[in-house]
C-alpha positions in Angstrom: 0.0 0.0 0.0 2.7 2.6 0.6 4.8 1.6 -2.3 1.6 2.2 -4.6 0.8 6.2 -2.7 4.5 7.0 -2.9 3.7 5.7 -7.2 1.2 8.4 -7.1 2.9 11.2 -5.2 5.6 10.6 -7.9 3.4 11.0 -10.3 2.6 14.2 -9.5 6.1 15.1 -8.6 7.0 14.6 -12.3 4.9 17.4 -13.2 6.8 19.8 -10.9 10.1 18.7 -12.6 11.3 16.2 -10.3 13.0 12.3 -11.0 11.3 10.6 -8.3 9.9 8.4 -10.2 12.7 7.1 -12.4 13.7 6.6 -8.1 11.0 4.6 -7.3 11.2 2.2 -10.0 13.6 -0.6 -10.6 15.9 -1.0 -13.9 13.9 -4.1 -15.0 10.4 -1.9 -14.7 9.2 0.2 -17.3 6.1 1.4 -18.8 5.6 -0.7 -21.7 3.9 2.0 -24.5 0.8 0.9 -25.8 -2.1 3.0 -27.7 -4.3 4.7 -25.6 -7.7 4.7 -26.4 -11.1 5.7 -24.8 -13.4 3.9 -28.0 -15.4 0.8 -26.4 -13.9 -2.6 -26.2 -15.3 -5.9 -24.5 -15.1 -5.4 -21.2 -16.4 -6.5 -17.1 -19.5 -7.8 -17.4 -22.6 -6.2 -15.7 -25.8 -8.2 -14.7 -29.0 -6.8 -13.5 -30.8 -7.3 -10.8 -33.3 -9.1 -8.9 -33.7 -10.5 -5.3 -31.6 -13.8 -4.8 -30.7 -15.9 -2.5 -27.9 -14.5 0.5 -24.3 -15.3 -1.3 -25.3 -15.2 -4.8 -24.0 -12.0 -6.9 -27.4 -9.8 -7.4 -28.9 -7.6 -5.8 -28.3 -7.4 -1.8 -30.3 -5.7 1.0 -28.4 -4.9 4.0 -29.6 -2.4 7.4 -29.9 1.0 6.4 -28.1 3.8 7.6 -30.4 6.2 8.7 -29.7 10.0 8.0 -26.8 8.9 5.8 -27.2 10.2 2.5 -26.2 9.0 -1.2 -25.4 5.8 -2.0 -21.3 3.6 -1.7 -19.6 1.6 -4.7 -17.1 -0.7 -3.5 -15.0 -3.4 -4.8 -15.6 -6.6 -2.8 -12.9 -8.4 -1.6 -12.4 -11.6 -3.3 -13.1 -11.3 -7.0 -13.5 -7.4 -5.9 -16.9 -7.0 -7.8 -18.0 -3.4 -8.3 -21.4 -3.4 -6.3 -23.7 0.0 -5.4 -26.0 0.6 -2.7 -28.3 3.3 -1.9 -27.6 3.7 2.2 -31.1 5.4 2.9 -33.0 2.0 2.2 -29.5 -0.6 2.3 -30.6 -2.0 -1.7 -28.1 -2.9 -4.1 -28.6 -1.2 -7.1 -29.3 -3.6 -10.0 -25.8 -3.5 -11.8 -23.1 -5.0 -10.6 -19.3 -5.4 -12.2 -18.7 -9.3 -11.6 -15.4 -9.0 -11.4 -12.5 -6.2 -11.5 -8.5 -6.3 -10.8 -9.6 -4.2 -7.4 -8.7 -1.1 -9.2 -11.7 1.6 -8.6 -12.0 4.9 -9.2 -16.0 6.0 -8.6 -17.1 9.9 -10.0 -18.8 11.7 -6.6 -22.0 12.1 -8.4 -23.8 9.8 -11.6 -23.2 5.9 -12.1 -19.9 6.0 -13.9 -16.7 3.9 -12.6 -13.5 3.1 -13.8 -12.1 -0.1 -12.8 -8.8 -2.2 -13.7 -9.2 -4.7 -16.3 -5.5 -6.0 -16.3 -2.3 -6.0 -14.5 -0.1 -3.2 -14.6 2.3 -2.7 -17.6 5.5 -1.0 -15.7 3.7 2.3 -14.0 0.6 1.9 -15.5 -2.8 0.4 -14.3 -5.3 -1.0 -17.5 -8.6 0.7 -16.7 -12.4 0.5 -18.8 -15.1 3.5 -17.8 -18.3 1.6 -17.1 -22.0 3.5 -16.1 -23.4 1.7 -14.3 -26.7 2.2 -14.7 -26.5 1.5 -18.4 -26.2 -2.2 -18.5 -23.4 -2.9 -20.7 -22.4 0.5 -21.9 -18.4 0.9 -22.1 -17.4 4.3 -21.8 -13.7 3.6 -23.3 -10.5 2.6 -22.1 -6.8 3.8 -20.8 -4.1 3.4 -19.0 -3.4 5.3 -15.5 0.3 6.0 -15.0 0.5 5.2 -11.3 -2.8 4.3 -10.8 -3.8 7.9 -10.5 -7.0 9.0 -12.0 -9.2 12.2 -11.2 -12.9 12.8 -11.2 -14.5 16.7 -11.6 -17.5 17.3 -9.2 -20.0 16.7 -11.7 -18.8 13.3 -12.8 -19.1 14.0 -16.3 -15.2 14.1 -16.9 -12.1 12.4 -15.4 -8.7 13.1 -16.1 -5.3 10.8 -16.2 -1.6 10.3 -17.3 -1.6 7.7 -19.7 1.7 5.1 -20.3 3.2 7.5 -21.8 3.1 10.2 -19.0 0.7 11.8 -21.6 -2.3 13.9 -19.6 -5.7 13.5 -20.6 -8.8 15.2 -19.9 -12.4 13.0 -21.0 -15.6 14.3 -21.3 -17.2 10.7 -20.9 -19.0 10.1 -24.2 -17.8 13.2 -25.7 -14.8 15.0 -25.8 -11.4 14.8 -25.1 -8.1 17.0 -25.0 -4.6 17.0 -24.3 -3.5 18.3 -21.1 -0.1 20.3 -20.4 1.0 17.9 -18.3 -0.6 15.2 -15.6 -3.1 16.5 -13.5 -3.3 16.8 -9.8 -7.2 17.2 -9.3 -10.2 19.4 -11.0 -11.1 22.9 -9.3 -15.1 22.7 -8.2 -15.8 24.5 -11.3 -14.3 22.0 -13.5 -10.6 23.2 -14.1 -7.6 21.0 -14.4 -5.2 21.8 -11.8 -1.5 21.1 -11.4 1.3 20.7 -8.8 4.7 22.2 -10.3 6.8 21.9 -7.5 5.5 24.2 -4.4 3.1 25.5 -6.3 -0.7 24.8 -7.5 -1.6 26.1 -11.6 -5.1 26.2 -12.2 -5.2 25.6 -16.3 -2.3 28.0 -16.5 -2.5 30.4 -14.0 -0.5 30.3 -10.9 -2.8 29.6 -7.6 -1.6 28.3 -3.9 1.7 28.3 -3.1 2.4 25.7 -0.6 5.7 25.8 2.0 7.2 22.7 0.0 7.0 20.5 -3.2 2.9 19.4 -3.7 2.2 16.0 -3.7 -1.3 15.5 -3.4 -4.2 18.2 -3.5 -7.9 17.8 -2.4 -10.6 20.5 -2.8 -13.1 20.8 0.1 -16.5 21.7 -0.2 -16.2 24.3 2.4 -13.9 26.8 -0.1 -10.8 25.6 1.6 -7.9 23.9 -0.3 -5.5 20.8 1.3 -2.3 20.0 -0.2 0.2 17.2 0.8 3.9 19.1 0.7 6.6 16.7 0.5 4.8 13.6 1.7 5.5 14.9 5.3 2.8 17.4 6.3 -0.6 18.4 5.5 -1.5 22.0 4.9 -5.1 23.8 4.6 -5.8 27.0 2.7 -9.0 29.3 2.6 -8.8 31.9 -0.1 -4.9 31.6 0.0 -3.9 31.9 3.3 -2.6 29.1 5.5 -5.0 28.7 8.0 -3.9 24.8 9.7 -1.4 22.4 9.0 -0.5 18.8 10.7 3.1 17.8 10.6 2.5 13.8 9.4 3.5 10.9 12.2 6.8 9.3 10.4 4.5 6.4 9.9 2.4 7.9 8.0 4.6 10.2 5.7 4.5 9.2 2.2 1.2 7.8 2.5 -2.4 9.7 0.9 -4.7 10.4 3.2 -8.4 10.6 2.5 -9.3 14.0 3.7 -12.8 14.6 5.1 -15.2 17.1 2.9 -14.1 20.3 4.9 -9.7 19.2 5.1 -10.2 18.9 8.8 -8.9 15.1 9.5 -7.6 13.3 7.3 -7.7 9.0 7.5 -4.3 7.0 7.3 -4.2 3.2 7.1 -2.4 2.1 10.2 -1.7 -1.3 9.4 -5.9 -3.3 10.2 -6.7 -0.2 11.3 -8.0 3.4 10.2 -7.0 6.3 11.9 -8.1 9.6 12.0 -5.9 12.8 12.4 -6.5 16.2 12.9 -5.3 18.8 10.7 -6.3 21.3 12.8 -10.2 22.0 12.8 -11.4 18.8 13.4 -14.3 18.6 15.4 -12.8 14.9 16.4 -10.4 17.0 18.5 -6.2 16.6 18.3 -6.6 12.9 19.8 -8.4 12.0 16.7 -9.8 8.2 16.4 -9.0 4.8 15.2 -11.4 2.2 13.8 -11.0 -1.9 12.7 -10.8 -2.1 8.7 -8.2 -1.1 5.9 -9.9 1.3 3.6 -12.0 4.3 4.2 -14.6 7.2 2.9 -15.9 10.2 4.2 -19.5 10.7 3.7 -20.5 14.2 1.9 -21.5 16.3 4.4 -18.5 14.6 6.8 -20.7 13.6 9.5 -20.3 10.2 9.0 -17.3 7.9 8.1 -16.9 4.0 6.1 -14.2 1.7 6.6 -14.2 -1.3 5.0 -12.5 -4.5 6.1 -11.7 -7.9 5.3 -15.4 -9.1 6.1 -17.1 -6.4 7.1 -18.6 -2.9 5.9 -19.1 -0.2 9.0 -20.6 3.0 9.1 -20.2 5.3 12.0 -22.0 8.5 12.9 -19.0 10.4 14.1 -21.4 13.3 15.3 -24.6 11.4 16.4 -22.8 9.0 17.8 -25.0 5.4 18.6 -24.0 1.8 17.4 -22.7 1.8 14.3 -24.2 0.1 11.4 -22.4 -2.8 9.7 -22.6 -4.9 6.7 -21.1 -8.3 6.1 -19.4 -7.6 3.1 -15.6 -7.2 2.8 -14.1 -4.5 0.8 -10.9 -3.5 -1.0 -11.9 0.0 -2.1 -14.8 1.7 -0.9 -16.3 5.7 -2.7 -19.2 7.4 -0.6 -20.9 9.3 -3.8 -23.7 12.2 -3.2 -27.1 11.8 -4.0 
C-alpha cells in the first residue's frame, strides 16, 4: 500500500520537474507503451438485478443507515466486484461489475466507474469507464500512469496520465483534449489543476503556493484547499492563506490520506486499522480516532465515516454518535458518492 501512494505522489512530482519516479522504479520496470484509447472494447460484465438468494451476486439488501445520505460503490474483496447501494434503504442497485483487478476509481455524483481490467504494464494500471446504470455501456479505455486517476465534481469528466506520461482530460461520451502535463485534481468548477513543485496552476494560472513540493491536493467543499507538501505534512488554505497544518507521524509520511469534505482530518491506514488525524479544525479534537478495517470514505457532508474490512462494511455517525451500522461484506476500495 505505501509503495503504490509513494507511485502516485511521484506522479505528480513529475509534473513539478522532479525524478522521483525514475527513483522509485527498478531498472527491470518500465512502462511498456501501448495506444491509448477511450473507443469501447469488450469489457467486465454487468448483470442486472433481482432478489436472490444470501451469497449469490445480485442484488443485496443490508440495514440502512439512517440519515446517511447518497449511495457507496465498492469493490468486494475476493473477486473485488464493483457493487452500489443506496444507504437510505440498504438496496443494491441492479448493476453490478462481476469482477475487476480491485482497481476503482467512482465519480462523486452519476453511475460511472472506472475499474482495472488487467495487470499493470511498468507504472501503469489497465482501466475501462463503465456507467453503471447502463447495463453494458463501455465508456472507453486507458491506462493510468501510477494508478492515479481524477474525477470533476460533476462526474461528467475524469482526467489521467496515460503510459506514456501523456495527460488526458475525458468528457465521458464526448470529448477529449490533451493536457499540459498530468493533473493533480479538477477545481469545483471543473478546471484541471496542477502541482509544479510548491506551487498549485489552475489551467495555467498560478494559484496556492504551498511551504514545500505538492504532492497530493484535495478540494473541500467548504472553499478551503488541502495539499500534501513533501509527503510529510498536511497544509489547509481558505482563499490563499494558510490557516492549519498537521506535521504527518513518520509512519504515515509518504502515505495519501483521505481527507474529510471540509480538510479537517484526514484518514491514514495504520496497518488493520484506520486512523483519523487532525489537521487542525477537526471537530474529532487533536486525539483523533482509530477504527478496525483497511480502507475508508468520508460521507458528503463529513458527518459520517466508512471503513471497510476484510469481512465487514461499518458505518459510524462520528457526530450522532449510537451503534454503528455494519454490513457483512468485505471490501478493498470503498467511494461514498452524493445523491
Amino acid at each position: 500500500m505505501k509503495g503504490r501512494d509513494l507511485f502516485i505522489l511521484a506522479a505528480v512530482l513529475l509534473v513539478g520537474g522532479f525524478a522521483l519516479a525514475d527513483a522509485l522504479r527498478s531498472d527491470e520496470e518500465r512502462v511498456e507503451v501501448r495506444p491509448t484509447t477511450t473507443e469501447p472494447e469488450s469489457g467486465p460484465t454487468t448483470t442486472g438485478g433481482g432478489e436472490v438468494d444470501d451469497g449469490d451476486l445480485g442484488r443485496a439488501f443490508f440495514s440502512t443507515v439512517n440519515g446517511a445520505p447518497g449511495s457507496i460503490v465498492l469493490a468486494e474483496a475476493g473477486d473485488c466486484a464493483v457493487r452500489e447501494f443506496d444507504l437510505p434503504t440498504g438496496l443494491e442497485l441492479p448493476n453490478v461489475v462481476e469482477r475487476s483487478t480491485c482497481q476503482l476509481w467512482a465519480a462523486p455524483v452519476t453511475a460511472k466507474v472506472a475499474v482495472g481490467i488487467g495487470e499493470p504494464v511498468g507504472d501503469a494500471v489497465p482501466f475501462r469507464f463503465l456507467d453503471l446504470q447502463r447495463r453494458g455501456r463501455d465508456l472507453g479505455n486507458s491506462e493510468a500512469a501510477f494508478g492515479f486517476l481524477i474525477w470533476s465534481e460533476d462526474g461528467q469528466r475524469a482526467a489521467w496520465c496515460n503510459g506514456r506520461l501523456e495527460g488526458i482530460d475525458l468528457e465521458l461520451g464526448g470529448s477529449r483534449r490533451r493536457l499540459d502535463g498530468c493533473p493533480a485534481a479538477y477545481t469545483p468548477t471543473g478546471e484541471i489543476v496542477y502541482a509544479r513543485g510548491d506551487r498549485l496552476f489552475v489551467e495555467d494560472r498560478p494559484d496556492l503556493q504551498a511551504s514545500g513540493g505538492i504532492t497530493y491536493v484535495h478540494y473541500g467543499n467548504d472553499g478551503s484547499v488541502a495539499v500534501v507538501v513533501d509527503g510529510l505534512r498536511i497544509e489547509r488554505y481558505v482563499e490563499g492563506e494558510l490557516t492549519d497544518a498537521l506535521d504527518l507521524p513518520e509512519r504515515h509520511q509518504g502515505r495519501l490520506p483521505t481527507l474529510s469534505p471540509d480538510n479537517c482530518s484526514a484518514a491514514f491506514r495504520a496497518g488493520d486499522r484506520i486512523r483519523i488525524l487532525d489537521v487542525g479544525c477537526s471537530f474529532l479534537g487533536r486525539q483523533g480516532t482509530l477504527f478496525p478495517g483497511h480502507v475508508a470514505s468520508w460521507s458528503p457532508d463529513g458527518r459520517w465515516i466508512v471503513v471497510g474490512g476484510p469481512t465487514e462494511t461499518t458505518f459510524y455517525d462520528l457526530q450522532g454518535g449510537g451503534e454503528p451500522v455494519v454490513w457483512p461484506i468485505g471490501t478493498v476500495q470503498i467511494v461514498w458518492r452524493r445523491s
